[in-house]
N, C-alpha and C positions, 0 to 999 in steps of 0.2 A: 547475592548479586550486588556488583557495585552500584552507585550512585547512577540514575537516567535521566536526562533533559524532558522536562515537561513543561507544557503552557499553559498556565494557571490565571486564573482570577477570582477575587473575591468581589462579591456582594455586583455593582455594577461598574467596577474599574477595567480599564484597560489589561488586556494579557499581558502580561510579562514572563519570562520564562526564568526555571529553578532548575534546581535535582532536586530527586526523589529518593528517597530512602529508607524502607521499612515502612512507608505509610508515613511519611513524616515529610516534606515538601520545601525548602529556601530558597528565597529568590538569590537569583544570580549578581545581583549588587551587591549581597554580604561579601564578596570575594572580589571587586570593584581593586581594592589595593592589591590584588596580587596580578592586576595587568588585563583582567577580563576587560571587551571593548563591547562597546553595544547594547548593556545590558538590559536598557529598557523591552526591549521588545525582539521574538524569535528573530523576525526578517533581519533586523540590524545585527544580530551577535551573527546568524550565519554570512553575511554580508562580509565579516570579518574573520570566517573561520580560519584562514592560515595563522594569523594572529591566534587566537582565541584556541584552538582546536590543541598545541601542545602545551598552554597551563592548564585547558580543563583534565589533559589526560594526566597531567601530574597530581588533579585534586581530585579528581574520581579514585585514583589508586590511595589515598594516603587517610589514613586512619581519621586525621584530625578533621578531614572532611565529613564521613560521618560521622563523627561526634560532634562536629557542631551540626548538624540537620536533625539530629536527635535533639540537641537540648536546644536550640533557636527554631525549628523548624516548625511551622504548624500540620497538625492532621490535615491529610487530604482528605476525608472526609469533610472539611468545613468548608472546601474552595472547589473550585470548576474546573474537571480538566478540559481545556480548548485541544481541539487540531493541535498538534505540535507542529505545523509547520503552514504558512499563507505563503504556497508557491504561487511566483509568476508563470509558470508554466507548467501541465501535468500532461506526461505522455504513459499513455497505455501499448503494452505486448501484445497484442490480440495469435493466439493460437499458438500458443509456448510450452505447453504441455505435451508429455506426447500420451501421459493418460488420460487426460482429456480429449485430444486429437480421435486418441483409436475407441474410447466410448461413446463418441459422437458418429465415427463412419458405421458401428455394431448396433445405435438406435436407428441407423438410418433403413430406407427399403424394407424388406422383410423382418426388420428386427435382429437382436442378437444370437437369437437362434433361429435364424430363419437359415436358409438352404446355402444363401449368398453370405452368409455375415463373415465366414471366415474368407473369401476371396478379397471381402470390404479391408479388413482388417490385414491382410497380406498386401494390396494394394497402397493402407494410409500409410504402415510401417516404411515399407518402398521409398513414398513420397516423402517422408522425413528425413530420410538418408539423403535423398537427393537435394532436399532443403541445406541439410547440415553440410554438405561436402557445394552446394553452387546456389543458393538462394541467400537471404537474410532477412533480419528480422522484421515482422512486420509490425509496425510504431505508429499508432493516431494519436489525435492531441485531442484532449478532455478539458472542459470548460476549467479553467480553475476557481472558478463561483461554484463550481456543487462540492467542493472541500467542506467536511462538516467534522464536529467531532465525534469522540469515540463512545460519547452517551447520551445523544441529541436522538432525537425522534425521528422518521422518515415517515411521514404525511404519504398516505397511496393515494391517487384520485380513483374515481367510478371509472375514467378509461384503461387505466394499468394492469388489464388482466394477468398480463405474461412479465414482471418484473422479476429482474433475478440478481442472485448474488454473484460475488466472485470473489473470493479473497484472494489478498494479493501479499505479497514481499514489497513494500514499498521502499524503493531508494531515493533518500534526499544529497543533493548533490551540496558538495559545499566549497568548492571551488571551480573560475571559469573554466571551461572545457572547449577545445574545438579543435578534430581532425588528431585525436587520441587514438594511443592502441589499445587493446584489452592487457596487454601486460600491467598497461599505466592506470586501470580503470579506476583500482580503489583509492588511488593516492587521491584522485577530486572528488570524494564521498566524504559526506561530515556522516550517514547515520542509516541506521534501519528503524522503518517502521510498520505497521500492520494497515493495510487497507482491504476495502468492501466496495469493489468496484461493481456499483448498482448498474445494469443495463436491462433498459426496455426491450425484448426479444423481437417482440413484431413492428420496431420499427427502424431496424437494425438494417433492412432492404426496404428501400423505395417504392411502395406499389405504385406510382402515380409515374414514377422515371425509373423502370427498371433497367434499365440496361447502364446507368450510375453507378451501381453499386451500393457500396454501404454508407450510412447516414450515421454518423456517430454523434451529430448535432443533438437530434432529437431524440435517441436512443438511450446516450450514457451522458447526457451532459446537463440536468434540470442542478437546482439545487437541492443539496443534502446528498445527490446520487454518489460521495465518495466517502463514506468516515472514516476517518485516519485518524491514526494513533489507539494506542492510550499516550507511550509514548518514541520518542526517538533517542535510540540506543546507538552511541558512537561506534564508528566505522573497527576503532581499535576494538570493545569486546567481543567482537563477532571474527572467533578464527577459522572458521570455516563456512561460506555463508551456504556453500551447496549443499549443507546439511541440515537448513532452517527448513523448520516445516509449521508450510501453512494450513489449517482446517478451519472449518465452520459447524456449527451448531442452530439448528434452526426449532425453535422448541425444546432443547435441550437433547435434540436425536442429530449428532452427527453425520453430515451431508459431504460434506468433502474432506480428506484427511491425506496430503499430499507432502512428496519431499522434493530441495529446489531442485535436485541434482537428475531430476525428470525433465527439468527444462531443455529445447532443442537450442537453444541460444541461450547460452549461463549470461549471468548479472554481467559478469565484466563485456563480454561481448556485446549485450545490447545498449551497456552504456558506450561503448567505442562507435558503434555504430552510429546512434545518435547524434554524434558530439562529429559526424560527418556532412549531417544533413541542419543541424543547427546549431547556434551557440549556445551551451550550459553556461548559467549562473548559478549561484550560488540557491539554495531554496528551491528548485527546481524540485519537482517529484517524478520518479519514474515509476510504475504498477508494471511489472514485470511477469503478467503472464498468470493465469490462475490452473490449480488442478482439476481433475474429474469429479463429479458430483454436481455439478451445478443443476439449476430447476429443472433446467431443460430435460433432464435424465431422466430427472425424478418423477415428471410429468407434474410438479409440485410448483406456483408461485407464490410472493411475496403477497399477504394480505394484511388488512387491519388486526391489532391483536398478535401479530408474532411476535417474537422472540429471535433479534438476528445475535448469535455472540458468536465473533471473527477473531481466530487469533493465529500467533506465528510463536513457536514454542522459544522465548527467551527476550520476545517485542513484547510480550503482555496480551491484553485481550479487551477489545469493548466489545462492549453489548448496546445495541438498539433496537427500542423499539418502534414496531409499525402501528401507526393511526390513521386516521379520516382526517381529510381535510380539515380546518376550522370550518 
């Protein structure tokens, strides 16, 4: 695998971001003379991706780049991976799946085999189509304070009975965007990455103002609710991204195990969409929609003592784990 962007710190210095390579990690100023801008820190080299984005592709491809990450680079094992990306803005897909979609209408009512489940499931199918050909995506905005990274703890309180996963295809954007079509989607993408879009289940609807709707404040937006990364993989190595596939592992027993190209709204789409209703910058994160399995199914939530590892097969993999408050 080539060289991948990650954001690294040692001991208690400021992040600054590198490539990776075999387990082997160099900061991005070693390459300072070949025209890289920004280097000190993720936010600022994305800030400059138009610049930046065609020397990195020229030093990700060329030999002499891994061999210097081999012989200059330190073990990742000795340094931190951080978040690879402190977006100003994180929008979440809420219902993108459509196995997730029709395992949700098959737990509902009488259950999956219950008498109704297949009218449920002829019904959600329906519904989808009618999404795909006259609806669009639907896109909420998540705190960008719960970004954590991809080996940091996730603290449950005594209230959090129903907390759940959701792995996601995370897209970081890396040029402005606004009033884009899907054709044009990937050219303003700097990268892919893996997230674990944490939501509170029972507080996702209002009991106190129901007729509001959904609460995504208090639901999916504490801190730590998103760990992202290990890391962010350029928009160039990924030729095909409807074919990344997301899964989770919860105790080391496989909970979700999905491919993008089940999404009802592909990456370029809901990036277009987006980039109608606001303006993308550069750093921006988009969570684009999780597969079937999640708690909810499994009748299974997040507690002290688990085991969350979220990965995207070619983004890498964290693992976090769950504790008690301090």
């Amino acid at each position: 695998m080539p060289p991948v962007l990650v954001n690294i710190s040692a001991a208690a210095c400021t992040p600054f971001p590198a490539l990776l390579f075999e387990n082997r990690a160099l900061a991005l100023t070693y390459w300072q003379s070949a025209g890289l801008r920004g280097t000190s820190s993720m936010m600022a080299f994305l800030d400059d991706w138009v610049t930046n984005s065609e020397i990195l592709r020229t030093l990700t491809s060329a030999r002499s780049t891994q061999k210097a990450i081999i012989e200059h680079g330190a073990d990742i094992a000795t340094l931190r991976l951080n978040q690879p990306v402190a977006p100003r803005q994180v929008y979440c897909t809420i219902a993108n799946y459509r196995s997730q979609l029709v395992e949700s209408a098959l737990d509902a009512a009488d259950g999956p085999q219950g008498p109704q489940a297949h009218a449920r499931r002829d019904a959600v199918l329906q519904s989808i189509e009618a999404r795909r050909r006259d609806g669009k995506p639907y896109i909420c905005l998540k705190g960008a304070a719960c970004v954590s990274g991809p080996y940091d703890v996730l603290p449950i309180e005594g209230d959090m009975a129903s907390l759940d996963w959701e792995v996601e295809i995370g897209i970081v954007i890396g040029r402005h965007a606004q009033n884009i079509d899907a054709a044009s989607a990937f050219d303003y993408v700097a990268g892919y990455c893996v997230v674990n879009d944490i939501t509170l289940r029972d507080s996702v609807f209002r009991l106190d103002l129901p007729m509001l709707g959904t609460d995504w404040l208090q639901s999916k937006s504490r801190k730590g609710w998103l760990p992202t990364g290990p890391w962010l993989v350029p928009v160039w190595e990924i030729e095909d991204p409807s074919a990344l596939r997301p899964w989770l592992r919860l105790n080391g027993d496989l909970m979700q195990d999905g491919m993008a190209n089940d999404m009802v709204f592909s990456i370029a789409e809901q990036i277009a969409y987006l980039s109608t209703q606001a303006p993308l910058r550069p750093g921006d994160l988009i969570c684009t929609g999780t597969p079937a399995g999640i708690g909810s199914h499994h009748g299974r939530y997040l507690r002290a003592g688990d085991v969350v590892q979220a990965g995207v097969d070619g983004l890498g993999a964290q693992r976090v784990l769950c504790t008690r408050p301090d």
